[in-house]
N, C-alpha and C positions, 0 to 999 in steps of 0.2 A: 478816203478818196477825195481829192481836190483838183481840180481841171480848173486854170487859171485862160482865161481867153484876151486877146491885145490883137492890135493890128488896125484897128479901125479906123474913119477920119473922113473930113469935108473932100470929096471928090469930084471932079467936075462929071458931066454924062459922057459913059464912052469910057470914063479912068478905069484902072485897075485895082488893087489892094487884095493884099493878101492877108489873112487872117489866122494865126495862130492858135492854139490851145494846148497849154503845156497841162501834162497828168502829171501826177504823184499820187504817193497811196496803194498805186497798182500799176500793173504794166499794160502797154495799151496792145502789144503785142498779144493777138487772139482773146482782146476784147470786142466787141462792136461800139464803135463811137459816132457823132453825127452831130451838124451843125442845125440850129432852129434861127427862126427869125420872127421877132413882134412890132409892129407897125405900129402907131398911137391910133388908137382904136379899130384894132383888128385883134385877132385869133393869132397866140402863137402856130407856127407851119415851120414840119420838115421841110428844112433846103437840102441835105446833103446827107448818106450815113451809108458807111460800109457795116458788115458784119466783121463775125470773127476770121474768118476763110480768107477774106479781103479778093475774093476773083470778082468779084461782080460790085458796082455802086448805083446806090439809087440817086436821082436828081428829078427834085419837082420840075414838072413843063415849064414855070417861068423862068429857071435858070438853066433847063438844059442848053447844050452846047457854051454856054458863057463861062460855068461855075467850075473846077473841079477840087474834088479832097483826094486829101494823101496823107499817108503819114510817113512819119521816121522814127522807126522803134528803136534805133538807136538813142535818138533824143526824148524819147515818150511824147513827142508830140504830132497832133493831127494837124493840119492846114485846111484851108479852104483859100483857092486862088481864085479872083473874081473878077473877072475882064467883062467888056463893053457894058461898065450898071450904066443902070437905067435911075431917073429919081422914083420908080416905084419900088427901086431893093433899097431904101432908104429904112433902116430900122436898125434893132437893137439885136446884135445876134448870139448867139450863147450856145456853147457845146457842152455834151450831154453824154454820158453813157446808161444803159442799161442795165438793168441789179443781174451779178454775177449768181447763174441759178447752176453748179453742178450738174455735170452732165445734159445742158440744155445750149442749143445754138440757135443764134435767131436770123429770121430772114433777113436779105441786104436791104431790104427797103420798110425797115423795123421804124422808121422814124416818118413813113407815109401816114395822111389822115385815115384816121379811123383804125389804125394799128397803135400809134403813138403814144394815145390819151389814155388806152389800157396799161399800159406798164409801168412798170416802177422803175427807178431810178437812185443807181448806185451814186450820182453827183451830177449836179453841174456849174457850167461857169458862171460869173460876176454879169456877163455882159458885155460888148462892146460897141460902141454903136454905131454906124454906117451912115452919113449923108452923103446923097448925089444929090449935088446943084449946080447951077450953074451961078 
């Protein structure tokens, strides 16, 4: 499993960017995947993670309405589109799937605190990292 992430970059407050993560390994199609983000001296936090089902996504309170993911299982890759940051989503972000457990499906919001930190993890990515500034 390899989830490679890119997309990131100096943006002003208010810019956009969108955020890739290409899979290999596995197909993302009725996997669960999901974007994290770590601040320089903070706690990695779920920003963003569908399940397998893909009808429902979860979105932490500070990016609702701004953030959203999608994938293309065509391309095995997930997205994260990110309109009006703010310089507080200023960090380093990294997508993540969950260890493939047969016959088990996990909640849309598998990547909220205190669900997160319990689970394992089938891969994640390198990193990409996000500045808002002006």
């Amino acid at each position: 499993v390899q989830l490679q992430a890119s997309g990131g970059g100096l943006v002003q407050p208010g810019g956009s960017l969108r955020l890739s993560c290409a899979a290999s390994g596995f197909t993302l199609d009725n996997s669960a995947i999901g974007w994290f983000r770590q601040a320089p001296g903070k706690e990695r936090e779920g920003v963003s993670c569908i399940n397998e089902s893909d009808r429902r996504k979860y979105y932490a309170d500070s990016v609702k309405g701004r953030f959203t993911i999608s994938r293309d299982n065509a391309k095995n890759t997930v997205y994260l589109q990110m309109n009006s940051l703010k310089p507080e989503d200023t960090a380093v972000y990294y997508c993540a799937t969950p260890a493939y457990i047969p016959g088990n499906s996990y909640t849309h919001d598998w990547c909220r605190p205190g669900v997160a930190g319990n689970l394992r993890y089938d891969g994640w990515g390198q990193g990409t990292q996000v500045t808002v500034s002006s």
